[in-house]
N, C-alpha and C positions, 0 to 999 in steps of 0.2 A: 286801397286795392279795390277794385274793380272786377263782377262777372259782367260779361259780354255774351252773348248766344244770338246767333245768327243760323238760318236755315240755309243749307247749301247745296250745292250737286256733287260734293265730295262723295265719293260713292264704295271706294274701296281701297284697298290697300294700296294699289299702286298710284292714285291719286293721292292718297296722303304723303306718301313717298314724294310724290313731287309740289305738292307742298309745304312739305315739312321744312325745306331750307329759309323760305320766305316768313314765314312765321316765325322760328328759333332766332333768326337775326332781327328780326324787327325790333325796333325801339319801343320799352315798355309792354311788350308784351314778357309776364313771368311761364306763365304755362298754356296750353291749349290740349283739347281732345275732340274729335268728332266721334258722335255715334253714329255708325254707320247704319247698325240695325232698326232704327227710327227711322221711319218713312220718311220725314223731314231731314234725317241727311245735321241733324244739330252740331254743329261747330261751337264748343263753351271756351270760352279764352280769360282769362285771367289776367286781367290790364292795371300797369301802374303807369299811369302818366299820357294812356293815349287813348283816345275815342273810337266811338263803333263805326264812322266815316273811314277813318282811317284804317281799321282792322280790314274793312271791307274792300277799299285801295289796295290790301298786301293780298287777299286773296283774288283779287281779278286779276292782277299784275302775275299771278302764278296760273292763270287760267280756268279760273272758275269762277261760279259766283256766289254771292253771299246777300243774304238779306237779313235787316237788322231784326230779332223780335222785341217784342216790349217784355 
């Protein structure tokens, strides 16, 4: 198991909302949470089997963006 955290312009409820389909199904992904109250907007995801390219892939594909942190 895998933490993943990437900064993103997830920003509120209703954007998690339309995120949220894209993430639950993805492959390998167990859990995720954004803080939204973080000026950086942190998306933590919880990967078994998939990488931070690809996490990054399911969140453009839902219309935002994400950048990987170290």
């Amino acid at each position: 198991m895998e933490i993943l955290r990437f900064k993103t312009n997830i920003n509120c409820g209703g954007c998690i909302k339309a995120v949220t389909p894209f993430l639950n199904e993805a492959e390998g992904v167990k859990s995720w949470q954004v803080d939204t109250a973080n000026p950086d907007k942190i998306l933590t995801v919880e990967a078994d089997g998939t990488d931070a390219q690809a996490i990054q892939n399911i969140v453009e594909d839902a219309g935002f963006e994400a950048q990987a942190l170290a």
